[in-house]
N, C-alpha and C positions, 0 to 999 in steps of 0.2 A: 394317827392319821394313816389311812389304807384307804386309796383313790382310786374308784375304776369303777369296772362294772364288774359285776361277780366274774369269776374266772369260770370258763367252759367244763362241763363236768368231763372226766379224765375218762379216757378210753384207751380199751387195750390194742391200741393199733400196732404196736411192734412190743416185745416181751422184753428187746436189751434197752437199758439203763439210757435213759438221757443224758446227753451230754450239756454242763453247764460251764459256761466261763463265768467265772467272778472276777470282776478289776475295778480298777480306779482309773477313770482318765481325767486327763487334765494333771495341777499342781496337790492337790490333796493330801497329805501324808499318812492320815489317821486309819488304819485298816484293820483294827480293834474287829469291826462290827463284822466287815467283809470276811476275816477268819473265822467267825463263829458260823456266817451263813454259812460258809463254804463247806464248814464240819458239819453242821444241820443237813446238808444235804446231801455228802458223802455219807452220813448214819442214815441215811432213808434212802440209801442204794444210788444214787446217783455219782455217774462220771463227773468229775469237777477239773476243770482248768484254771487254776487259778495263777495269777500274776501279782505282782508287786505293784506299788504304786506308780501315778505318773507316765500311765501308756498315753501315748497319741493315737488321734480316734484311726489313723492310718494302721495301726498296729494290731487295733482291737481288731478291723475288718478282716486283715490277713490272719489273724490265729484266728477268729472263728470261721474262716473258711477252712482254712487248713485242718483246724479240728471238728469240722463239719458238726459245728454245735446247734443243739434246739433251742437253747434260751441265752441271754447272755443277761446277766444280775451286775447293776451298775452299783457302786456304792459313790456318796456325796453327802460327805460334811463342810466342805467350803466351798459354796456358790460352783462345784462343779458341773453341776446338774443342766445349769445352763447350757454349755456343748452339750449337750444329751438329743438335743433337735439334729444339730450336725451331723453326728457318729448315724442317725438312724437315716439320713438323708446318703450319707455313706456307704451300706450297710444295702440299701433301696437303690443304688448305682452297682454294685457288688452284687448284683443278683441274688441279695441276703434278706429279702423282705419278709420272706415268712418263719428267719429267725425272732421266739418273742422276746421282747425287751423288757427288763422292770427294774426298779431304780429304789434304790433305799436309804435312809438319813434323812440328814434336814433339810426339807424342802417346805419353803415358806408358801403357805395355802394360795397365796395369786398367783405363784407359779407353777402352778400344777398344773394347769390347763394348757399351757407350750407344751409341755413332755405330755401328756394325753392329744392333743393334737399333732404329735409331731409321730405319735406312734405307740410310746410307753402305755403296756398292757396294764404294768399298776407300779402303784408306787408308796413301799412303808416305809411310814415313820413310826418316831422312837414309842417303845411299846408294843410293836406288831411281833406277835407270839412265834414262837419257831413252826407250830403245827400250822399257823396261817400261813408266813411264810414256805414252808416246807410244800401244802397242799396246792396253793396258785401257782409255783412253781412247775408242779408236778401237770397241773391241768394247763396252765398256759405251753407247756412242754409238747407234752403229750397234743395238743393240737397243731402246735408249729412243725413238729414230726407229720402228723397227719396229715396235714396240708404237700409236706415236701415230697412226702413217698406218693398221695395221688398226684401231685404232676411232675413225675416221673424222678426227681430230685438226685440228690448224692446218693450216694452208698450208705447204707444205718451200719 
């Protein structure tokens, strides 16, 4: 399952490395998957911040501000997916709106449409290839950059 609408084709709007956060919020402990993205995409050049399990969505807003990130990659194997609407309501109060959001694990097909409505740019399940992962990544990235640098945004 890979839920969205195709991701924006990748432009070379800034040359340095995007910046990703990987976490888990909420109770979840399993982060099996989250360390493999996290390798997937420090091997394809990308800055990663990565955390351990069990952040509160208070916590996600303040590192990716402070790490003035472009994407933040959520992982969800227990029903955590659900805060997902919150964190990006948070995130959109945090003057963090045009960080993109994408969320991966098991997410049960009726709930996809909350995290797509609430904001989440896509969302893979079990089976989504690293090079998929890796490429919507890259172009959901690369346009949340895009966006921040033309109005006027953080420091890249």
């Amino acid at each position: 399952m890979n839920e969205t609408a195709a991701p924006p084709t990748p432009s070379p709007v800034d040359e340095t490395p995007l910046r990703v956060l990987v976490t888990k919020i909420g109770l979840d402990g399993h982060d099996r998957g989250s360390r493999l993205v996290a390798a997937f995409l420090r091997d394809a050049g990308h800055e990663v911040v990565y955390t351990p399990p069990w952040q509160e969505i208070s916590a996600v807003v303040n590192l990716a501000l402070q790490e003035d990130v472009d994407v933040i990659g959520i992982s969800s194997l227990a029903t955590d997916h659900l805060i997902v609407p919150d964190l990006m309501a948070a995130l959109r109060d945090a003057d963090l709106g045009h960080v993109a959001v994408v969320v991966g694990g098991i997410v049960p097909e009726p709930e996809l449409p909350a995290l797509l409505d609430a904001g989440v740019r896509q969302v893979f399940g079990p089976g989504s290839s690293r090079e998929e992962i890796v490429d919507a990544i890259t172009a959901w990235g690369g346009e949340a950059r895009g966006h921040k640098l033309t109005q006027g945004g953080f420091d890249s």
